[in-house]
PDB file of N, CA, C and O in Angstrom:
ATOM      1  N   UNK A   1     -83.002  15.994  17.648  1.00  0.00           N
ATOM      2  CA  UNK A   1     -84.014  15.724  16.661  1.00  0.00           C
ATOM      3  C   UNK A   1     -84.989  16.903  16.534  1.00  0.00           C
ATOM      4  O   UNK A   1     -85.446  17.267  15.450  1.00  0.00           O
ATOM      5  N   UNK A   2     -85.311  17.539  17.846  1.00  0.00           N
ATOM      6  CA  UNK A   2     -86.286  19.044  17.841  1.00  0.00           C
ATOM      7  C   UNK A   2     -85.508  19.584  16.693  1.00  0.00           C
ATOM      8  O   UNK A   2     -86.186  19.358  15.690  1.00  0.00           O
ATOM      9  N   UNK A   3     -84.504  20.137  16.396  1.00  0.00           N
ATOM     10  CA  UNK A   3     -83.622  20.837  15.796  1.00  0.00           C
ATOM     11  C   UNK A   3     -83.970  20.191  13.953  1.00  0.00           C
ATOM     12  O   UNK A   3     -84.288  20.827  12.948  1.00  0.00           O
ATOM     13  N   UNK A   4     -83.847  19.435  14.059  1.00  0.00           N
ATOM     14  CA  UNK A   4     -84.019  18.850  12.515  1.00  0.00           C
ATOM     15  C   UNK A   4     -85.454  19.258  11.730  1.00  0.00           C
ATOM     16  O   UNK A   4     -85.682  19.873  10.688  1.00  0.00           O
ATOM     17  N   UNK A   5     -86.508  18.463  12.979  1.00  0.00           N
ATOM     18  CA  UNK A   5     -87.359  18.839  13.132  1.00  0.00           C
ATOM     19  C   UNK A   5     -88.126  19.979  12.711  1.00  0.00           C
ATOM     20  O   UNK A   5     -89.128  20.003  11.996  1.00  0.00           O
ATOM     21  N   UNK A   6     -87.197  21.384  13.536  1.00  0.00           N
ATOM     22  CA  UNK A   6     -87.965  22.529  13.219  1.00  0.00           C
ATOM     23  C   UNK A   6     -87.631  23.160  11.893  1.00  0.00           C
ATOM     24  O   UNK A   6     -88.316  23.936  11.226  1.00  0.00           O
ATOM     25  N   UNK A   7     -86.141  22.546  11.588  1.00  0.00           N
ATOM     26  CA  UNK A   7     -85.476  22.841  10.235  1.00  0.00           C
ATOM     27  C   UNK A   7     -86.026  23.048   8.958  1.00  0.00           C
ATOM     28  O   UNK A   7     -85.977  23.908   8.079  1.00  0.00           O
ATOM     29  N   UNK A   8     -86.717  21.661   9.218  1.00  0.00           N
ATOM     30  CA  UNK A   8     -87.409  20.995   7.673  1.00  0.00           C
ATOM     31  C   UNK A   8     -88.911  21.237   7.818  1.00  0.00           C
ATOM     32  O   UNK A   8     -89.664  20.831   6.933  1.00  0.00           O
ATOM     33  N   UNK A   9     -89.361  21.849   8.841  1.00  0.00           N
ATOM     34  CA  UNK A   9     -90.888  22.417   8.965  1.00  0.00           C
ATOM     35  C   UNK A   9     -90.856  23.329   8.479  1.00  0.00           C
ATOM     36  O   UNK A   9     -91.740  23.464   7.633  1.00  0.00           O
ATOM     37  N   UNK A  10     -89.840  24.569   8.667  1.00  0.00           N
ATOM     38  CA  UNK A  10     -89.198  25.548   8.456  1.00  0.00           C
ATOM     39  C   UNK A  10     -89.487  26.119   6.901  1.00  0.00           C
ATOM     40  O   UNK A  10     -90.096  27.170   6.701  1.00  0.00           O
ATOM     41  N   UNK A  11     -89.156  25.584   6.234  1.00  0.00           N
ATOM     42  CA  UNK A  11     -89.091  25.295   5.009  1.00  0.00           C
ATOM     43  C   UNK A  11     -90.158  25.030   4.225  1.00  0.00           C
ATOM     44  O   UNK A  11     -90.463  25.579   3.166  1.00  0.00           O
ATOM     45  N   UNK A  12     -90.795  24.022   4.890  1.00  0.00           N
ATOM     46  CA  UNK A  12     -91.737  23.368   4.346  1.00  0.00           C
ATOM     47  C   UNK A  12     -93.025  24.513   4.352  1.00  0.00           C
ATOM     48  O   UNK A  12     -93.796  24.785   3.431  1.00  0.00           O
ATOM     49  N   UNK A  13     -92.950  25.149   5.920  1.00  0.00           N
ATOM     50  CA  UNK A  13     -93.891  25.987   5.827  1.00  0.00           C
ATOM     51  C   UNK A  13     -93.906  27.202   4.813  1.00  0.00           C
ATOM     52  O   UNK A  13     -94.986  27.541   4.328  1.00  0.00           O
ATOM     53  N   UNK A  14     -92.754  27.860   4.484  1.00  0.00           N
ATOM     54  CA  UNK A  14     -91.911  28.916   3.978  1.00  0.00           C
ATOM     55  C   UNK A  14     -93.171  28.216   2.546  1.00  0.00           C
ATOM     56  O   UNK A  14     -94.298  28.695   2.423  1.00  0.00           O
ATOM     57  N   UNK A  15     -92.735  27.267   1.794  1.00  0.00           N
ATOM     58  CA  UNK A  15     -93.496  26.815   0.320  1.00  0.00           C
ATOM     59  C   UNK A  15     -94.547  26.720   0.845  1.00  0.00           C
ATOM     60  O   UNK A  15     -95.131  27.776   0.600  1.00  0.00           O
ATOM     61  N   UNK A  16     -95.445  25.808   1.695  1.00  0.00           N
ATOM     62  CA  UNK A  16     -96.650  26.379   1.482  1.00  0.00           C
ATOM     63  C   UNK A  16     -97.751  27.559   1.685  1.00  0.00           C
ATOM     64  O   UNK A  16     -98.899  27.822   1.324  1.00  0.00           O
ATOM     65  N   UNK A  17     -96.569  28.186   2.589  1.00  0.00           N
ATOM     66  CA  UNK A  17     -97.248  29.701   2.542  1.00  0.00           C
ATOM     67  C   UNK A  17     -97.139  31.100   0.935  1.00  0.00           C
ATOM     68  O   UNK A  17     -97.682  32.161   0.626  1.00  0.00           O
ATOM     69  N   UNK A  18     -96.160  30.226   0.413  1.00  0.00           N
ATOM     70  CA  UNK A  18     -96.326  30.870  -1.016  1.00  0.00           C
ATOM     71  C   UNK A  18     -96.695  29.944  -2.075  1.00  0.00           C
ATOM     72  O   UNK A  18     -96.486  30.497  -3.155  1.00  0.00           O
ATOM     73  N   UNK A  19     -97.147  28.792  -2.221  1.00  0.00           N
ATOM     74  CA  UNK A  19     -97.663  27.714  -3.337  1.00  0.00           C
ATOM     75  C   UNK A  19     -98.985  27.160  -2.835  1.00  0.00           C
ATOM     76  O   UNK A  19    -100.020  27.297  -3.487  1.00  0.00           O
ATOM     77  N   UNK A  20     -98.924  26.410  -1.439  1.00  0.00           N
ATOM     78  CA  UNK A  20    -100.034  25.536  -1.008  1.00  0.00           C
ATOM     79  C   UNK A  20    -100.954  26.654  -0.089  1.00  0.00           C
ATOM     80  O   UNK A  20    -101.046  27.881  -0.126  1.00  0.00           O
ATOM     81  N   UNK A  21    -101.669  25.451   0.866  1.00  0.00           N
ATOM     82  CA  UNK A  21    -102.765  26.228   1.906  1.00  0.00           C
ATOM     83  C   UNK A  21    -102.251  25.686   3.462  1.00  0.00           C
ATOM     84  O   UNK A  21    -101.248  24.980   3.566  1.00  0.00           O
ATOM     85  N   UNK A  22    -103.028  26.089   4.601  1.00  0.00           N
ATOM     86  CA  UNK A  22    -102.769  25.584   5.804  1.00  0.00           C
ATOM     87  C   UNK A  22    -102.911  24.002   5.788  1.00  0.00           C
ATOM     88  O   UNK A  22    -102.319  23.304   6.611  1.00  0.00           O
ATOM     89  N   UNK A  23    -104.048  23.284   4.418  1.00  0.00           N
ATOM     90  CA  UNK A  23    -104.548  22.098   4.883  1.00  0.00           C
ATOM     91  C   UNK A  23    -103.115  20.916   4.726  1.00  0.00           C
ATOM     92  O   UNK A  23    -102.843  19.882   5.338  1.00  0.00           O
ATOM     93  N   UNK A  24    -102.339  21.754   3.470  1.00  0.00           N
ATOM     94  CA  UNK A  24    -100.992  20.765   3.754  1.00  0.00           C
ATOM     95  C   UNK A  24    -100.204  20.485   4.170  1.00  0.00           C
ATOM     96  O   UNK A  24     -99.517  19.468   4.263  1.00  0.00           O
ATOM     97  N   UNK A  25    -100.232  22.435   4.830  1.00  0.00           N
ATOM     98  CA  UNK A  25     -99.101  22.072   5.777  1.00  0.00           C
ATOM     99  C   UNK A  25     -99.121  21.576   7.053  1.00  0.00           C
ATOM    100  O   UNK A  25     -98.197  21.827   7.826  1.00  0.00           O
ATOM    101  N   UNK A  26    -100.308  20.725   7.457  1.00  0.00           N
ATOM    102  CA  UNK A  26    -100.834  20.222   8.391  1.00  0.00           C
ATOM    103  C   UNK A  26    -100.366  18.981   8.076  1.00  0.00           C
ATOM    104  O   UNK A  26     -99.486  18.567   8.830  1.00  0.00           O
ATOM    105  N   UNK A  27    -100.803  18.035   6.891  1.00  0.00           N
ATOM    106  CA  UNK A  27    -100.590  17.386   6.226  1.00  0.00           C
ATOM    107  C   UNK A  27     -98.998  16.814   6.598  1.00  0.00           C
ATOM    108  O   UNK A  27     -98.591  15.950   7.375  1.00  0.00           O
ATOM    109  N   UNK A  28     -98.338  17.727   5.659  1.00  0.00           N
ATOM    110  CA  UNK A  28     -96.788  17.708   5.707  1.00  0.00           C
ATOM    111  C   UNK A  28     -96.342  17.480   6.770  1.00  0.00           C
ATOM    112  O   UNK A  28     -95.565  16.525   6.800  1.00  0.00           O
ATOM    113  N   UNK A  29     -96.572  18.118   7.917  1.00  0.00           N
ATOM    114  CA  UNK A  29     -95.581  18.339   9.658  1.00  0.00           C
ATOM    115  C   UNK A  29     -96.298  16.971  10.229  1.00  0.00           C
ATOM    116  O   UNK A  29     -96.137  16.595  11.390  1.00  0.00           O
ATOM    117  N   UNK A  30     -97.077  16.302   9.304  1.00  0.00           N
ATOM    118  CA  UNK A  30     -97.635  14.849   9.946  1.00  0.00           C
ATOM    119  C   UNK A  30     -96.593  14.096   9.479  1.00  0.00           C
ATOM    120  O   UNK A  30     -95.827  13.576  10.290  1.00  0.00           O
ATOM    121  N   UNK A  31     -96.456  13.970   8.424  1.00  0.00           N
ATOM    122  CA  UNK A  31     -95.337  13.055   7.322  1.00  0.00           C
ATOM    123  C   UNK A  31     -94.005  13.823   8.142  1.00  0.00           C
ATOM    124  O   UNK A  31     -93.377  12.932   8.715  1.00  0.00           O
ATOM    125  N   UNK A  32     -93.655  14.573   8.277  1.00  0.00           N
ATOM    126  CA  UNK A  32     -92.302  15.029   8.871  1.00  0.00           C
ATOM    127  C   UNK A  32     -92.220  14.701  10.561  1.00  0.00           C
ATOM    128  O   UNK A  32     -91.154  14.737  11.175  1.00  0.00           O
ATOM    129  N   UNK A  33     -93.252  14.446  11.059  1.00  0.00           N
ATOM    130  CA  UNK A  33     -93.440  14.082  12.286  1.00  0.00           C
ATOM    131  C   UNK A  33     -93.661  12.695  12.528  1.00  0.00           C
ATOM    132  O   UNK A  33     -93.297  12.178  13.585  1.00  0.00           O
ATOM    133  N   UNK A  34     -94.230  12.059  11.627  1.00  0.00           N
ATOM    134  CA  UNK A  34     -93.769  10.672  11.775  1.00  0.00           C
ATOM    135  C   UNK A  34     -92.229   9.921  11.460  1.00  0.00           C
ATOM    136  O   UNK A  34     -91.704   8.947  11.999  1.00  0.00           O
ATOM    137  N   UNK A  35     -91.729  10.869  10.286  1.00  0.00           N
ATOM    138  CA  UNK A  35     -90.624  10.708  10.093  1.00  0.00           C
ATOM    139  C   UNK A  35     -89.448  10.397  11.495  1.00  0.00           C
ATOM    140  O   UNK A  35     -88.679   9.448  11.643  1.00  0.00           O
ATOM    141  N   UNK A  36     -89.700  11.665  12.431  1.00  0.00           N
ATOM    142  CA  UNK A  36     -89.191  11.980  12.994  1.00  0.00           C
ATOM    143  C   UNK A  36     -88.625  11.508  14.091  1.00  0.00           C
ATOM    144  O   UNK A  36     -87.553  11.765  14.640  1.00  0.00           O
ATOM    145  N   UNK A  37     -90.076  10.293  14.500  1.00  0.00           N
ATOM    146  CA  UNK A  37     -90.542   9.616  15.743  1.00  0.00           C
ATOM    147  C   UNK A  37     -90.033   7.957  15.363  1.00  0.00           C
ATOM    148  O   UNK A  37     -89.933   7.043  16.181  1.00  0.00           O
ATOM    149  N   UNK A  38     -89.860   7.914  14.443  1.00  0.00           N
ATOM    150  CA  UNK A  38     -88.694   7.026  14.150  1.00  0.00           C
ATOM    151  C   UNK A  38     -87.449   6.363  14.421  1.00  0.00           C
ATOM    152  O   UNK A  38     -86.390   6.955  14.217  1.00  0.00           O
ATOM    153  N   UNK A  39     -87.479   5.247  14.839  1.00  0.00           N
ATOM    154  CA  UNK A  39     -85.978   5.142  15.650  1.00  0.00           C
ATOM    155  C   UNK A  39     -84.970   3.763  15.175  1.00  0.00           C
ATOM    156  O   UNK A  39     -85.272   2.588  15.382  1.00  0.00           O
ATOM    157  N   UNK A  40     -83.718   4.251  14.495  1.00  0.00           N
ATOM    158  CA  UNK A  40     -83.403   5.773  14.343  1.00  0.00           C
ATOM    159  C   UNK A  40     -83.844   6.353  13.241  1.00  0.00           C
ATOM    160  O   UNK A  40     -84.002   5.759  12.175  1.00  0.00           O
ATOM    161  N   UNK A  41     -84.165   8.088  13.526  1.00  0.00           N
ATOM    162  CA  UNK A  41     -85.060   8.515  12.637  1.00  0.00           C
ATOM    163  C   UNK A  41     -83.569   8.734  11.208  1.00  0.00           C
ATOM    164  O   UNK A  41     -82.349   8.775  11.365  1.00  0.00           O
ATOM    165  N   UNK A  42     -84.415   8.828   9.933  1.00  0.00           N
ATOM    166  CA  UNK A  42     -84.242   8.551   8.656  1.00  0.00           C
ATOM    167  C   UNK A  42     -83.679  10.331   8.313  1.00  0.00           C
ATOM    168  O   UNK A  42     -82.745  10.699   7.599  1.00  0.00           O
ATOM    169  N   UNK A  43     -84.576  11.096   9.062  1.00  0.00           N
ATOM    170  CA  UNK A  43     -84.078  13.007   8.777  1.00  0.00           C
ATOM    171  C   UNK A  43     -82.802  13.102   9.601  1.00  0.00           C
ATOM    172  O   UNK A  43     -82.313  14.231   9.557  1.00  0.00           O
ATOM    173  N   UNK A  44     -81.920  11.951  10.571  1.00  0.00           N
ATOM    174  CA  UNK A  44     -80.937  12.201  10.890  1.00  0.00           C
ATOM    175  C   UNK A  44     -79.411  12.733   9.115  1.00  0.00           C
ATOM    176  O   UNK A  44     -78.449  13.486   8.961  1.00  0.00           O
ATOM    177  N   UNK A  45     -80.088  11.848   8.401  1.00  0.00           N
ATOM    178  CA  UNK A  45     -78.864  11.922   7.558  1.00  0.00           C
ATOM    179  C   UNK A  45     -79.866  12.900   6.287  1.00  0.00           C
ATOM    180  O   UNK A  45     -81.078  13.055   6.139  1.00  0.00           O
ATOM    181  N   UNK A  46     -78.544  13.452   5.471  1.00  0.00           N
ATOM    182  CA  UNK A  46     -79.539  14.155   4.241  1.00  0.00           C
ATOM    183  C   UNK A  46     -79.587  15.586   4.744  1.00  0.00           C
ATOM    184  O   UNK A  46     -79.400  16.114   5.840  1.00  0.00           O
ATOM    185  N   UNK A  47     -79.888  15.989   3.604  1.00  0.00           N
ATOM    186  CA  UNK A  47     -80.061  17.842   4.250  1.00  0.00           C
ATOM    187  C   UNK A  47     -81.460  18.056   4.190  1.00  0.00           C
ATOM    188  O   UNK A  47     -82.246  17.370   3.537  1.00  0.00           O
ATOM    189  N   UNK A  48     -81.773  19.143   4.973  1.00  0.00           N
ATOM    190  CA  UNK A  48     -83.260  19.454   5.398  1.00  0.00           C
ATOM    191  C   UNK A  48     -83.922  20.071   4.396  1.00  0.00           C
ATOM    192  O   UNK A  48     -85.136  20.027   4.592  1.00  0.00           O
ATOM    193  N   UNK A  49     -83.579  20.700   3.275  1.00  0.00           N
ATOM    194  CA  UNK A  49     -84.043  20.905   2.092  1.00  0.00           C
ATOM    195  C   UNK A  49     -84.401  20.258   1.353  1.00  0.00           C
ATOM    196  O   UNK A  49     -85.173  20.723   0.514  1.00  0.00           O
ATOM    197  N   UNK A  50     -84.051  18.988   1.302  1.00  0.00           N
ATOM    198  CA  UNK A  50     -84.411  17.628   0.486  1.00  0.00           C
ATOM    199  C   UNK A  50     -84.867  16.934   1.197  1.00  0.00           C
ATOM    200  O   UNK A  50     -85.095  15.901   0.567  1.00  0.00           O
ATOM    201  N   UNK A  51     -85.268  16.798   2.502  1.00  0.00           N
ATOM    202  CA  UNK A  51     -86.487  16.018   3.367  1.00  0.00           C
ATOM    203  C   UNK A  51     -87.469  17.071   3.421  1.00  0.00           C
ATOM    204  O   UNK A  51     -88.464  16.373   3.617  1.00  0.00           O
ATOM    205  N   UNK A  52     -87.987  18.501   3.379  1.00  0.00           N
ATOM    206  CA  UNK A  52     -88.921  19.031   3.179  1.00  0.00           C
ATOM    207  C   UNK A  52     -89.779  19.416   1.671  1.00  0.00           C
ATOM    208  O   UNK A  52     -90.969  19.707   1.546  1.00  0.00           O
ATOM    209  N   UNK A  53     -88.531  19.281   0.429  1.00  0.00           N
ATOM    210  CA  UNK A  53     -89.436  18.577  -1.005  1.00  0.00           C
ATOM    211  C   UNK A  53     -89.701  17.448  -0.672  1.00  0.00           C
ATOM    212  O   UNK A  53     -90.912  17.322  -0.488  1.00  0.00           O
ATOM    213  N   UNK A  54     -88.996  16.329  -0.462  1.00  0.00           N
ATOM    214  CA  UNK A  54     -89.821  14.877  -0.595  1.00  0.00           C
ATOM    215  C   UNK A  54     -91.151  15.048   0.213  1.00  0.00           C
ATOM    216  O   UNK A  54     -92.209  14.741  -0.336  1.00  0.00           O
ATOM    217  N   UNK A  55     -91.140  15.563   1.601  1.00  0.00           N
ATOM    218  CA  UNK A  55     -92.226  15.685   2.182  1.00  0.00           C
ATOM    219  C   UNK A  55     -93.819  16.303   1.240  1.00  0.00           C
ATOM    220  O   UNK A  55     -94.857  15.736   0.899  1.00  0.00           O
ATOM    221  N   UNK A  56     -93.294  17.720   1.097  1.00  0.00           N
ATOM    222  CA  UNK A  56     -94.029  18.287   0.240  1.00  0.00           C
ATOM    223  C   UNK A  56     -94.286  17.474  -1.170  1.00  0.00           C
ATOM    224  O   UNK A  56     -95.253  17.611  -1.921  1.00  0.00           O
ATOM    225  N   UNK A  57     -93.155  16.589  -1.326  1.00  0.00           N
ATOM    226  CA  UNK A  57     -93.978  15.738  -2.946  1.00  0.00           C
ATOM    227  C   UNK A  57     -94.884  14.841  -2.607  1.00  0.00           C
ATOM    228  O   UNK A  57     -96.055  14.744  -2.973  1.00  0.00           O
ATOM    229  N   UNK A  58     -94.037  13.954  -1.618  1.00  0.00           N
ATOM    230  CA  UNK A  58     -94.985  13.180  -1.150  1.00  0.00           C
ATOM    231  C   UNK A  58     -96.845  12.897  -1.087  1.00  0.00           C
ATOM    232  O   UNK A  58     -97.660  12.117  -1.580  1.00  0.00           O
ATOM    233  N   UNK A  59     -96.831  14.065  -0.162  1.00  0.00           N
ATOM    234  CA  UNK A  59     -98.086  14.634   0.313  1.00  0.00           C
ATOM    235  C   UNK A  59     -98.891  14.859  -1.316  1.00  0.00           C
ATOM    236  O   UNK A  59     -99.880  14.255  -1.733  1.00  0.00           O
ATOM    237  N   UNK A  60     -97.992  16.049  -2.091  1.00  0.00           N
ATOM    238  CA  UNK A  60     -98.963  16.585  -2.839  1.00  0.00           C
ATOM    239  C   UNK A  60     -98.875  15.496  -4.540  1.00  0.00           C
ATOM    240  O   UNK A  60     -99.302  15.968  -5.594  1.00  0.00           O
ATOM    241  N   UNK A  61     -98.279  14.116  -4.459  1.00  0.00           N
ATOM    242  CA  UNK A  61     -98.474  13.616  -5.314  1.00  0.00           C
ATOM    243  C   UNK A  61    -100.080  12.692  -5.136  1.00  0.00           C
ATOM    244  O   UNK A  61    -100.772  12.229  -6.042  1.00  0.00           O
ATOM    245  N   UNK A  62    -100.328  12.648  -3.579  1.00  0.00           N
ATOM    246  CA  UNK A  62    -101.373  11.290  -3.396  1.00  0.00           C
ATOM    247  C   UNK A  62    -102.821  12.333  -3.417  1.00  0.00           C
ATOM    248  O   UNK A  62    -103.969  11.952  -3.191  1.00  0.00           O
ATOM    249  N   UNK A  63    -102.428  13.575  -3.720  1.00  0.00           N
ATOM    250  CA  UNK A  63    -103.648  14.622  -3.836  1.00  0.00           C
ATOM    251  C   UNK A  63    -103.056  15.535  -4.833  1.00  0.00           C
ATOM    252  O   UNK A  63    -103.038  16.765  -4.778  1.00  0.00           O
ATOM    253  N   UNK A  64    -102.548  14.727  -5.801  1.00  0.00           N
ATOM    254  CA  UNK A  64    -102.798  15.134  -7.363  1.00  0.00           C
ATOM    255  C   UNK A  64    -102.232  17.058  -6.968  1.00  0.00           C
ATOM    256  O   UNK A  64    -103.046  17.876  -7.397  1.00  0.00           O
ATOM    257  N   UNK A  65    -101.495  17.419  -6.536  1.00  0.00           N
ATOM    258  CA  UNK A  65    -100.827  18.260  -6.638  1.00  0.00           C
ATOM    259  C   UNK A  65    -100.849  19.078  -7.968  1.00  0.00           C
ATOM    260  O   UNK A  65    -101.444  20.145  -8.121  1.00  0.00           O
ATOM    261  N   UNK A  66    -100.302  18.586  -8.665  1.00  0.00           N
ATOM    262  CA  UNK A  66     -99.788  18.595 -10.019  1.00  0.00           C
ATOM    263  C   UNK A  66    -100.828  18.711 -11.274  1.00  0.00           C
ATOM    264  O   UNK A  66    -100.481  18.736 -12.455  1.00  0.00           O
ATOM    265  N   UNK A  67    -102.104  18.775 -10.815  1.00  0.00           N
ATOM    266  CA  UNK A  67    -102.842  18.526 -11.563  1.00  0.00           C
ATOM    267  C   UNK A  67    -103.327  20.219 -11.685  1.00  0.00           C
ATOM    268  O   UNK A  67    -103.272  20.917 -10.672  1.00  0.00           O
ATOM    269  N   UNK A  68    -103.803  20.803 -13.015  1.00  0.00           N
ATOM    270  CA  UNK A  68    -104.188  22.280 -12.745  1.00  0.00           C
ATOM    271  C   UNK A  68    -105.585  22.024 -12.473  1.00  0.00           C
ATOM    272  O   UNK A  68    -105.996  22.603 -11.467  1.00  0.00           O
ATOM    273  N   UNK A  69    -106.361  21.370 -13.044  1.00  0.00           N
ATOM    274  CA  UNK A  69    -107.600  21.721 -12.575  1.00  0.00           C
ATOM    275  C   UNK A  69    -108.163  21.521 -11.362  1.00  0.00           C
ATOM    276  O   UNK A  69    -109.374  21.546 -11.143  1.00  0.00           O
ATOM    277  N   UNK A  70    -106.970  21.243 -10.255  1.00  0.00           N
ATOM    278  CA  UNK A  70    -107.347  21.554  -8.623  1.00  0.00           C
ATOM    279  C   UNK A  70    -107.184  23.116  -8.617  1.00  0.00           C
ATOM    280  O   UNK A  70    -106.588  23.829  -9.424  1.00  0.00           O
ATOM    281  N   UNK A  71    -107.961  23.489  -7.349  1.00  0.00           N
ATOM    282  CA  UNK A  71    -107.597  24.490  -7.083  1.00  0.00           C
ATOM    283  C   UNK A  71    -106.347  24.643  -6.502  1.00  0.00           C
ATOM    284  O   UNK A  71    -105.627  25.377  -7.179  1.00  0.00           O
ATOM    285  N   UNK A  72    -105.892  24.270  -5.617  1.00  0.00           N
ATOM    286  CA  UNK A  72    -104.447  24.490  -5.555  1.00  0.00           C
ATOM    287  C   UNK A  72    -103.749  23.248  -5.970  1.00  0.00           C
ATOM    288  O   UNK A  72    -104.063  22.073  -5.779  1.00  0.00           O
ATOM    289  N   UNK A  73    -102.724  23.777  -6.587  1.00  0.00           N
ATOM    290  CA  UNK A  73    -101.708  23.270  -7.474  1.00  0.00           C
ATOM    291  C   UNK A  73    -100.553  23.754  -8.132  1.00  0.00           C
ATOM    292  O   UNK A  73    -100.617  24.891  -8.600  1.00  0.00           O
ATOM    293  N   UNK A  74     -99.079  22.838  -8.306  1.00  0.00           N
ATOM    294  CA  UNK A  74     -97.973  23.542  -8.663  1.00  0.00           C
ATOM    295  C   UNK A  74     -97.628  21.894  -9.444  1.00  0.00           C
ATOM    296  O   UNK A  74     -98.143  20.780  -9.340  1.00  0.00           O
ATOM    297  N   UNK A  75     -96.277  22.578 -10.385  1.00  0.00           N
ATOM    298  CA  UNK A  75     -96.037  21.379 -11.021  1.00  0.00           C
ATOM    299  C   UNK A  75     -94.558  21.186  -9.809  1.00  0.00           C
ATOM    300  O   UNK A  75     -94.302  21.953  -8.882  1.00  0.00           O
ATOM    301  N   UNK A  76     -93.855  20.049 -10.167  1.00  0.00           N
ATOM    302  CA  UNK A  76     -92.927  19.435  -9.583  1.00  0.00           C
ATOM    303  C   UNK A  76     -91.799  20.109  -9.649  1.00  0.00           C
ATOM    304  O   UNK A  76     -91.025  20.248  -8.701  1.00  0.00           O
ATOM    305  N   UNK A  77     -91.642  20.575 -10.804  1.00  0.00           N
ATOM    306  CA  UNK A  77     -90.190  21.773 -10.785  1.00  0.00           C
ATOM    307  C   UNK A  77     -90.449  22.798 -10.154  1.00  0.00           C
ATOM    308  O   UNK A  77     -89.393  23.430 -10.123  1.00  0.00           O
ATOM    309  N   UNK A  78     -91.209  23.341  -9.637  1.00  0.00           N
ATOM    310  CA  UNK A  78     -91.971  24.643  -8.861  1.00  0.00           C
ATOM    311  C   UNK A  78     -91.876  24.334  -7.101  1.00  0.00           C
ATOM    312  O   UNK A  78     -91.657  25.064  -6.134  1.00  0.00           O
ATOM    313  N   UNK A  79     -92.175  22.802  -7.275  1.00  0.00           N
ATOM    314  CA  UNK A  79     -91.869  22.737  -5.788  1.00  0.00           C
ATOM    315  C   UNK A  79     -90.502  22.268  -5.229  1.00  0.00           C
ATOM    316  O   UNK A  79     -90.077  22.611  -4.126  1.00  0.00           O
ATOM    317  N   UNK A  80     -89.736  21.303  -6.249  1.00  0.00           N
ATOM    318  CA  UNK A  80     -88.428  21.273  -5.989  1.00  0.00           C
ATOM    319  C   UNK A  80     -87.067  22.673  -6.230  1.00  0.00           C
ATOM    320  O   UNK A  80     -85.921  22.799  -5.798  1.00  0.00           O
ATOM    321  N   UNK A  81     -87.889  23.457  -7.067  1.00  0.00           N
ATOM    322  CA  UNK A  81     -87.142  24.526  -6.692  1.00  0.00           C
ATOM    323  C   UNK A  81     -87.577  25.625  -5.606  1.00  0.00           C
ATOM    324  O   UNK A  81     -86.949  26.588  -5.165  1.00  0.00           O
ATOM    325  N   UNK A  82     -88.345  25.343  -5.439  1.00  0.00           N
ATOM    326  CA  UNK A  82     -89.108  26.284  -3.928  1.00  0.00           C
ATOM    327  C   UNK A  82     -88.897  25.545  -2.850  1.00  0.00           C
ATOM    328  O   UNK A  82     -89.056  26.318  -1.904  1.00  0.00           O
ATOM    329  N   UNK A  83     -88.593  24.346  -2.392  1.00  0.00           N
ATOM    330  CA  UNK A  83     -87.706  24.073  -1.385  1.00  0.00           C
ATOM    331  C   UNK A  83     -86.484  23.314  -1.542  1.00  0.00           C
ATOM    332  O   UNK A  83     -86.158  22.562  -0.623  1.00  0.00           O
ATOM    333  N   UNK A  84     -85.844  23.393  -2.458  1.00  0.00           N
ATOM    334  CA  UNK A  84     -84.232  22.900  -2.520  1.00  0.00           C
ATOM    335  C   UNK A  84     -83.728  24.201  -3.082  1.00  0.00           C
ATOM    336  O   UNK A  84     -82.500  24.136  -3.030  1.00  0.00           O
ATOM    337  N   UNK A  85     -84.150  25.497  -3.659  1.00  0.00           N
ATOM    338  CA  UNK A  85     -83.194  26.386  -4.243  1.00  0.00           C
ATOM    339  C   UNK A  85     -83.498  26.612  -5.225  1.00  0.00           C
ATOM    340  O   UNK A  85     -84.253  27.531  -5.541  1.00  0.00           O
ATOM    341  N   UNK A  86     -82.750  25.478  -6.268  1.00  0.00           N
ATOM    342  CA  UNK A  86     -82.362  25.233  -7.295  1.00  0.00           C
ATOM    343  C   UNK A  86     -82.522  24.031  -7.509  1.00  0.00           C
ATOM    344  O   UNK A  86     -82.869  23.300  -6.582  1.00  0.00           O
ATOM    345  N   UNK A  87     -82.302  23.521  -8.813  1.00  0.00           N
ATOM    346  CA  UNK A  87     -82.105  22.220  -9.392  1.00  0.00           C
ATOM    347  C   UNK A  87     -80.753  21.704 -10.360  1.00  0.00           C
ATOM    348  O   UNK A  87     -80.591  21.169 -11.457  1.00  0.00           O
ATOM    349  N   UNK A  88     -79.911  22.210  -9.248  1.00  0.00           N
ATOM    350  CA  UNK A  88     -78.209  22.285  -9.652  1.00  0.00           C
ATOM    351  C   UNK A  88     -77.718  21.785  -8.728  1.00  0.00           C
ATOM    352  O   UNK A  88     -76.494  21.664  -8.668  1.00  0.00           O
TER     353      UNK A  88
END
């Protein structure tokens, strides 16, 4: 589970060090860490690219993410293609 774990942090950190700030990705490795502690945990199945967008949507839908007149902010295609790749 460490392994999954560091996978999808991995990632997660990777986007918010080029879109978000430290405060989400604090945020995020909470939601991915509860995930985690789960039994049995749910990041066993699925690829780690698509448990670190949901994470990252998650988080940044209940703090209006998406909205421009925050200061930080991205729309939804920006973050699903910044941690899944693509959208193919």
């Amino acid at each position: 589970m460490a392994e999954k774990f560091a996978a999808i942090t991995a990632l997660a950190d990777a986007f918010c060090a080029k879109q978000l700030n430290d405060e989400y990705r604090v945020l995020i490795h909470r939601v991915i860490g509860s995930l985690a502690g789960k039994r049995p945990s749910p990041l066993l199945k699925g690829k780690e690219n698509v448990w670190a967008a949901a994470a990252v949507h998650a988080v940044g839908r209940v703090n209006f993410l998406d909205d421009p007149s925050q200061v930080t902010h991205c729309k939804p295609i920006t973050l699903w293609c910044g941690c899944c790749g693509s959208m193919a």
